[in-house]
N, C-alpha and C positions, 0 to 999 in steps of 0.2 A: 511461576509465569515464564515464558519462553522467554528467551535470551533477547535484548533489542539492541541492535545495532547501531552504534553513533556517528557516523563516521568522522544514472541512470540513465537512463537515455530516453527523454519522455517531451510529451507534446505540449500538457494544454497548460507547464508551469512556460513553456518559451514563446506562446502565445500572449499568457496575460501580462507580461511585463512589458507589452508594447503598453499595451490600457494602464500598468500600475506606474507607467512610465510620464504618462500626463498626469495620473492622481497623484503621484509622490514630487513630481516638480514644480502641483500645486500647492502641497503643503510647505514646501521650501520656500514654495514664492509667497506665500502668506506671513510666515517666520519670517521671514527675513525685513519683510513690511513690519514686523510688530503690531500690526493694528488687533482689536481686540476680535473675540472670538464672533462668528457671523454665526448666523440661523442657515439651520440644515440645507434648506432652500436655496437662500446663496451659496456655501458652499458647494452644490449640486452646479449652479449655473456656473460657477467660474470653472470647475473641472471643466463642464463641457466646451468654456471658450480654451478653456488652453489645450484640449485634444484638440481642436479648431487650427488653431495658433499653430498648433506644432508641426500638425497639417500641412500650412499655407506657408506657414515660415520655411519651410526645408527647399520652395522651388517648386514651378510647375514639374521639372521632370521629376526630382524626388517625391514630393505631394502627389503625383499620377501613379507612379509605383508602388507607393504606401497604400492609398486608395486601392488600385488594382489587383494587392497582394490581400486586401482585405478583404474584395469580393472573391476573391476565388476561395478564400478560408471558410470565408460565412454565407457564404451561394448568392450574394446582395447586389445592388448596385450604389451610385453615389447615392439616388435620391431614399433607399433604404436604409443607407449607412449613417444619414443626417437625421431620418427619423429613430434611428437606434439609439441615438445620443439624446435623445429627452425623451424616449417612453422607461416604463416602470414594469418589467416583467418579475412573476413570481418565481422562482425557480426551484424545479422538483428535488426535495428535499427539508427545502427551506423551510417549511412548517414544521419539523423534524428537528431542525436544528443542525444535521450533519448535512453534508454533500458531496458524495463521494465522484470521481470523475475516472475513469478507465484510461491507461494510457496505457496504448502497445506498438512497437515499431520493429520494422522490418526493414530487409535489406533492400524493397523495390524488386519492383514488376522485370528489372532485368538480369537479375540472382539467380541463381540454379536452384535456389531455394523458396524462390515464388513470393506467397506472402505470407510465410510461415511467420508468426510473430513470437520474436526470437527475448521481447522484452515486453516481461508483462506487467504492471503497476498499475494499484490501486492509490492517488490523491486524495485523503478525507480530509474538508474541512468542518471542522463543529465551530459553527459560526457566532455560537453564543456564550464559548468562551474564549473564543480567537486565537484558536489552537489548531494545528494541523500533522499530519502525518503523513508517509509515503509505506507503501506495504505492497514487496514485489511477491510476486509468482513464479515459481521455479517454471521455466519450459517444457522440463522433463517429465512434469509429474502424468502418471498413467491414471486415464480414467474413460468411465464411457462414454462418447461423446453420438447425442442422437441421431442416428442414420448412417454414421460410421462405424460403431464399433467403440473397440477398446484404441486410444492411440493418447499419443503426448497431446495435451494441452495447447501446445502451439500450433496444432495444425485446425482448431476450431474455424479459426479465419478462410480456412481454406473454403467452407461450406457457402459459398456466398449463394447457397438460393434459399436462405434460412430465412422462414417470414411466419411467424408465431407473433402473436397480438398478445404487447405487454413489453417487449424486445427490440430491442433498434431492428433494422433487416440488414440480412446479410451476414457476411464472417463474425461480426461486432458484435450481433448480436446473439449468434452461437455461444461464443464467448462468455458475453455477459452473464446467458441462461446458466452456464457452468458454476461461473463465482457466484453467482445468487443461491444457487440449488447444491451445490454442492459444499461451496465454501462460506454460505450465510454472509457471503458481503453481498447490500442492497448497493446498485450502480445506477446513479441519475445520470452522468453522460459519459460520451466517449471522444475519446482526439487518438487517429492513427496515423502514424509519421513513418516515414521512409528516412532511414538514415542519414540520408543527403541533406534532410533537411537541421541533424542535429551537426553533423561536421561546418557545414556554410551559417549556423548561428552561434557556434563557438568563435568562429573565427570573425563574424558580424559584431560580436562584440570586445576582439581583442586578443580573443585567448582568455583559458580560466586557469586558476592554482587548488590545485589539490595536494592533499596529506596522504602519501602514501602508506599505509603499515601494516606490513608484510609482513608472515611471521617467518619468512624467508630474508637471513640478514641482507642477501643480495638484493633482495625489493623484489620486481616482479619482473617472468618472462616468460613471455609464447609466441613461439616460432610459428604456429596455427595461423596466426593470423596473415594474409596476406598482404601483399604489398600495393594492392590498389586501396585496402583497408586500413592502412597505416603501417602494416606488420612487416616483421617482425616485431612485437611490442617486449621493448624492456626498457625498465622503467627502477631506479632507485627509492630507494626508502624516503619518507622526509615530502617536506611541502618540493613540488613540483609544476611547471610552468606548462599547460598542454593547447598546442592550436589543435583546429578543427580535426585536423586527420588523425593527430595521437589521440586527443579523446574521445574519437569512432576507435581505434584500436582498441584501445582501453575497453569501449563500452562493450566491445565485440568478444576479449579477450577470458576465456575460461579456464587456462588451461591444463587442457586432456592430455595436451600430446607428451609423450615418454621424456621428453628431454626440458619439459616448460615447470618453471619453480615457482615458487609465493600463490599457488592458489591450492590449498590442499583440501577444499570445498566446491571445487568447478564451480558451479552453474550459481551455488550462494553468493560465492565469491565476488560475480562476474555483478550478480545484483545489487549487491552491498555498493561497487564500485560508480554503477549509475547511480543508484540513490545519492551519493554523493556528489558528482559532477551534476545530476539535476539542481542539487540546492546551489552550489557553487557557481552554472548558467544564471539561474534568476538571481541570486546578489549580485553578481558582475553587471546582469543587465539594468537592475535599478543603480549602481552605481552614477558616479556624478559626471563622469569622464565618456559612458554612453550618452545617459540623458542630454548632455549638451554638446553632441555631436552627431549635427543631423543625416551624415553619411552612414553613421553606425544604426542607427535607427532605422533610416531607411532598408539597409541591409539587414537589419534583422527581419522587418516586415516581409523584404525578399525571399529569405532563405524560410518562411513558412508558408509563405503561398502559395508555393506550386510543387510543394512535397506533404502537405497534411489535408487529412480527411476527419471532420467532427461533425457532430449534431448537435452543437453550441449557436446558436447563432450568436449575431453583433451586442443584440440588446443581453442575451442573456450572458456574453462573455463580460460586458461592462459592469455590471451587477454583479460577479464571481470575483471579476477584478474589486470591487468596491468591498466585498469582504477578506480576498486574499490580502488585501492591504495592509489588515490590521493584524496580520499574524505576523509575530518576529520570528524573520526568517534563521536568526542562530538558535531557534530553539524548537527547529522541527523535529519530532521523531521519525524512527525510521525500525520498522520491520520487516522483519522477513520470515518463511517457513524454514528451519532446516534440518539437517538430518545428521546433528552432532549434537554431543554432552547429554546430559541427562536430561532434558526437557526437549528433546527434539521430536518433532510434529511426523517428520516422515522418513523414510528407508528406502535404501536402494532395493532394485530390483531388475529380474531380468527378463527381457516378452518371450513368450513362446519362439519371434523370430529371430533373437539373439540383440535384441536391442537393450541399450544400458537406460534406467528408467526409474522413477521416484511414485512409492506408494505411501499412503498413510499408515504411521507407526502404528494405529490402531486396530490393523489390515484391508485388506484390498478390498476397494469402493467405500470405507468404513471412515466417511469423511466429520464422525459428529468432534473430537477435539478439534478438529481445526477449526469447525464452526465456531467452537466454546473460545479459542483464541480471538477472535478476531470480538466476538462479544466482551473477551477482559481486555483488551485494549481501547473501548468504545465505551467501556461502562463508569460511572462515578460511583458504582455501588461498592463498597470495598471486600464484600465476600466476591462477588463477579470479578475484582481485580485480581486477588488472588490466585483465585481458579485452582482451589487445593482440590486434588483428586482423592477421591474416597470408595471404599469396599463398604458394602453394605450386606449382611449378613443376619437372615432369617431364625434367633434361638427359641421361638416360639411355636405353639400349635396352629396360627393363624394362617391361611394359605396365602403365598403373594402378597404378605406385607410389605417382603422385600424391597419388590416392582415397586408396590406403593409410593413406599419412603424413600426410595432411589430416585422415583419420578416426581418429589416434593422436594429433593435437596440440586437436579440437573435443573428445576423451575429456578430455585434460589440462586445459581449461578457453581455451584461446584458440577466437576467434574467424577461421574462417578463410573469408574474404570472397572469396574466387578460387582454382582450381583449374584449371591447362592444361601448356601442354606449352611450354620455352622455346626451340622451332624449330630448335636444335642440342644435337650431343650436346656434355660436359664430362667431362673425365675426374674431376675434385673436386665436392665438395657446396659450395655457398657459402650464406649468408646475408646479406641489406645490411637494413641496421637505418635505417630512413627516417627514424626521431626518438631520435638518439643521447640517452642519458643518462634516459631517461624509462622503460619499462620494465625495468627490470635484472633482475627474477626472469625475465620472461619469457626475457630474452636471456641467461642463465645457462642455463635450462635447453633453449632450442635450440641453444646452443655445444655442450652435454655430450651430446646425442640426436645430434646428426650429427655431432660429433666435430673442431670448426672454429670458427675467429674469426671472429666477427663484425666487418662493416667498413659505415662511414659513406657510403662513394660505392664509385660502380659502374664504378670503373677496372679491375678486374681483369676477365680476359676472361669466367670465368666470370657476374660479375654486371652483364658489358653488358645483358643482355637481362632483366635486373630492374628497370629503368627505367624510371617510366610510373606502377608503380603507386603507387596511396596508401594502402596499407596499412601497417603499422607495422613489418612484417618480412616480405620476400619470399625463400623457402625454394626454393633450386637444389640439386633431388636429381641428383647425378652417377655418372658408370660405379661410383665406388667404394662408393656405398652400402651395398653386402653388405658389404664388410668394418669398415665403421663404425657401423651400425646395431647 
């Protein structure tokens, strides 16, 4: 399984913590009552009086602002915002169990770089074991993007007359069509942020601390970044204290340039580093020292309402919030694609026009591992968690059994990375297990489908000609398949 990162700069987690911000200081206010446990029902009503409360209590002009940040988020007005607070919507996914939500941000409409979305994440919640994850998108990676051609991934958003049914419209949903069709993640919504809006909610809340760890003893640094952006960004090792501007630097910071240290993965790096500061914003903002401070609140409301664009509305953000809730925020994962160690998804490369660029290790347009990633991270099936990759190899006289049994073990959840013919025939199936002791489900369940032990080396005649490859298990289908299948 590809490497997951523990340790972003994203929308629709700095949006819900205003909503998880009335549910979490109703459960406090319930705790702190002692009184015994209520029926769902109440429970549902007192949220909606203390979103009310929090509302009303901050001040006509705070409570106008809050309000007014709301409609401009959720396209609403007051008397849509009150009926948002007691209706019950279903939310695309939710039958499903996951919900995944698209979050990309940009430097704003007055950047030399337009609305190129410089930061791409996927939020999944699987709401039915109240678990969640973050899964970024390198910017760089090369692929074809419809109507344009071959270009970086970040530039999808640029296509805003993109109106395909099934698709949000617009750049969004260019986007989206990409990571559904090419990377197999399904996207129920989207939130797109302009930067501005994550530097004025870092600071809406306080400032956040993050754990630096750089495999540069010095920590990190990039000259790249400029000075209206925070930069130069350097940054030591070690937990670190960052207002609005340093962790837009930070979020901003890759780097490239010849004399910048601590990121010897660019653009991974640069991801890894928001996936973190995202989780770090939303603890800060359910904290106890926001929640009861209704200028900070206010302010956060502020600094999202007139720099993000979603297709969430009110009711359906209150019901996301109503499941984000239940996820403990110290134990979200976090991946990424990238294009180091031995299980890395993708490779550099370079365009016809001299641009530096990321393709799939599996080669160019050849997006099916990363599909297969993103299914072992999503699956409870433990050969799918795996994801052991396998060669499949034809020692019989049967045409295309290969394809067959190749296309009945990529069903099953492995990865199967070659597919030929092993130059003779075998009268037995065999299997050589290339890294004993490591996947065991996997290697149970191709013992029990072909019907044979699995063996560590390639003594036996049938698994001479299984030698060579570096897959995890190379599958020799032989004359007797028919009767062990």
């Amino acid at each position: 399984m590809n490497s997951i990162h523990k340790p972003g700069n994203n929308l629709l987690n700095k949006s819900l913590p205003n909503y998880r911000s009335a549910q979490g200081f109703n459960n406090q206010f319930k705790k702190n009552l002692s009184k015994p446990k209520k029926s769902k029902k109440k429970k549902i009503l007192i949220t909606i009086l203390i979103i009310i409360i929090l509302i009303i209590g901050v001040g006509g002009y705070f409570g106008a602002r809050i309000i007014g940040s709301i409609d401009k988020v959720f396209h609403g007005n007051l008397f849509s915002d009150i009926s948002g607070l007691f209706s019950n919507v279903t939310l695309k996914g939710q039958n499903q169990g996951r919900i995944n939500i698209l979050l990309a941000g940009y430097q704003g409409t007055s950047s030399d770089e337009g609305p190129l979305t410089d930061s791409i994440m996927v939020v999944s919640l699987d709401i039915k074991n109240n678990t969640a994850f973050t899964y970024s998108i390198p910017r760089d990676i090369w692929l074809n993007i419809p109507g344009m051609g071959h270009n970086k991934i970040n530039a999808a958003n640029t296509n805003s007359n993109f109106n395909q049914s099934g698709y949000f419209k617009g750049g969004m949903g260019q986007l989206q069509q990409l990571l559904e069709e090419d990377f197999g993640i399904p996207i129920d919504y989207y939130a797109l942020i302009d930067y501005t809006a994550f530097e004025d909610a870092v600071n809406a809340v306080g400032g956040i601390t993050v754990d630096i760890q750089s495999p540069d003893p010095r920590g990190l640094y990039d000259p790249n970044v400029d000075k209206a952006h925070g930069g130069p960004l350097k940054l030591p090792n070690g937990e670190v204290h960052l207002d609005g501007l340093q962790a837009l630097a930070l979020a901003l910071a890759r780097g490239d340039s010849y004399y910048a240290y601590g990121f010897p993965l660019s653009d991974i790096n640069r991801t890894q580093h928001q996936r973190q500061m995202l989780i770090a914003l939303e603890q800060k903002a359910l904290s106890v020292g926001v929640l009861s401070n209704p200028i900070k609140i206010t302010n956060l409301f502020s600094a999202l309402g007139t720099n993000v664009q979603t297709d969430l509305s009110l009711q359906d953000a209150i019901k996301l919030a109503s499941y984000a809730k239940k996820v403990n925020l110290n134990n979200i994962g976090s991946y990424g694609l990238t294009y180091s160690g031995s299980n890395a998804l993708l490779t550099t490369y370079v365009t016809s026009n001299g641009q530096d660029a990321l393709i799939p290790v599996a080669g160019f347009d050849n997006f099916g591992q990363i599909q297969h990633y993103y299914q072992q991270i999503t699956s409870s099936n433990p050969v799918v968690q795996e994801g052991a990759s396998v060669t499949v190899l034809n020692a019989s006289n049967i045409s295309n059994i290969a394809k067959l049994e190749a296309t009945k073990l990529s069903n099953a959840g492995f990865n199967v990375t070659y597919i030929g013919n092993a130059g003779t025939y075998y009268n037995q199936n065999a299997i050589l297990d290339n890294v004993p002791n490591k996947d065991t489900y996997s290697n149970s369940y191709l013992e029990k489908l072909f019907n044979v032990n699995s063996s560590s080396t390639s003594s036996s005649p049938e698994l001479s000609s299984a030698s060579g490859y570096s897959s995890n298990f190379v599958v020799i289908i032989g004359q007797n398949w028919a009767n062990t299948n």
